[in-house]
C-alpha positions as CSV (number, residue, x, y, z in Angstrom):
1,X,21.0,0.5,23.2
2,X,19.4,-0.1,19.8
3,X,15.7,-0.5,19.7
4,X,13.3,-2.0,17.0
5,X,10.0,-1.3,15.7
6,X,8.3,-4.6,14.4
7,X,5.1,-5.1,12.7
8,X,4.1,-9.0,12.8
9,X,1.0,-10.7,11.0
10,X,-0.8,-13.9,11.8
11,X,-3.3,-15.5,9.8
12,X,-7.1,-16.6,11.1
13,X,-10.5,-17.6,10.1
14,X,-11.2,-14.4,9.3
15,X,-8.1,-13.3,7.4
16,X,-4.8,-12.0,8.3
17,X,-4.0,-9.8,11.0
18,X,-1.2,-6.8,12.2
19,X,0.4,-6.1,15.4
20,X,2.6,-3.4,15.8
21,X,5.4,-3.0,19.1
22,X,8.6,-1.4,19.7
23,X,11.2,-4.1,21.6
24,X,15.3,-3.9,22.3
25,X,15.4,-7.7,21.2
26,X,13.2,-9.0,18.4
27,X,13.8,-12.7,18.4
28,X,13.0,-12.7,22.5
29,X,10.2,-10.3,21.8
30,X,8.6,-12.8,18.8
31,X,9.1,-15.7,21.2
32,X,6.8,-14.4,24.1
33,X,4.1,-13.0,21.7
34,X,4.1,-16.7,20.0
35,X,4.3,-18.3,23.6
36,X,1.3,-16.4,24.7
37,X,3.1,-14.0,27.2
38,X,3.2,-11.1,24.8
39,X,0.9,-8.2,24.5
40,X,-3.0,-9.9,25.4
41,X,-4.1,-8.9,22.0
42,X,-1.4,-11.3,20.5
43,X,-2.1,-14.1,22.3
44,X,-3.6,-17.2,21.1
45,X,-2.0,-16.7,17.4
46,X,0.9,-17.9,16.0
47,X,2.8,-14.9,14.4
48,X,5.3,-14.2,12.0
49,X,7.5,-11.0,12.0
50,X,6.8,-9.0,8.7
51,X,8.6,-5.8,9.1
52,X,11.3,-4.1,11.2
53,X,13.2,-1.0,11.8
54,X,15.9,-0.4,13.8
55,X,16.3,3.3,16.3
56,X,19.5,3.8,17.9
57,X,17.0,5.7,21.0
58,X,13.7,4.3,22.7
59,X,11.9,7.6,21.9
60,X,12.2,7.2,18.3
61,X,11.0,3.7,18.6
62,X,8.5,4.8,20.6
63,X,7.3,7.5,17.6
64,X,7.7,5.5,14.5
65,X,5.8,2.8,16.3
66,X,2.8,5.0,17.5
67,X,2.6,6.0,13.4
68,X,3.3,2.9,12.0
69,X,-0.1,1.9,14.2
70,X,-2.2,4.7,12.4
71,X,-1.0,3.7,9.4
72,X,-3.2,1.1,8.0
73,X,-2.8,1.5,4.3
74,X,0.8,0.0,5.0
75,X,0.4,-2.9,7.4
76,X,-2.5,-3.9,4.8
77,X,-0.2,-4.2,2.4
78,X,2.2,-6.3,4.7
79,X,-0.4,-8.3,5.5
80,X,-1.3,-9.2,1.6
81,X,2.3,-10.0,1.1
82,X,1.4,-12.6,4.1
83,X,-1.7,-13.6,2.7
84,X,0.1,-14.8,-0.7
């Protein structure tokens, strides 16, 4: 089974902001996070999905999503592209 990793930005008061996750269905996975039965830290906002790769095995999902989460120079400039 295919897996994704997804990097979604919401806009706020204070600026824009990241979420990083790793899901088998994105559209499903976007529509809990934006009903407020996603991850708690993504609850509350109303996000949009800015980025997404696709893994043929949950492992690798799993990895690219733990360094996409440590990588901050590149979800900043995701989130500019947002922010315009």
């Amino acid at each position: 089974m295919a897996c994704f990793v997804y990097v979604l930005g919401s806009r706020d008061g204070a600026g824009v902001r990241t979420y990083v996750g790793w899901t088998t269905d994105l559209d499903a996975r976007l529509g809990k996070h934006n009903a407020g039965t996603g991850a708690r830290s993504t609850r509350g906002r109303t996000w949009a999905l800015l980025y997404a790769e696709r893994y043929p095995a949950r492992a690798e999902a799993m990895s690219r999503e733990w360094h996409l989460k440590r990588d901050r120079r590149f979800r900043k400039a995701l989130a500019a592209a947002l922010d315009e």
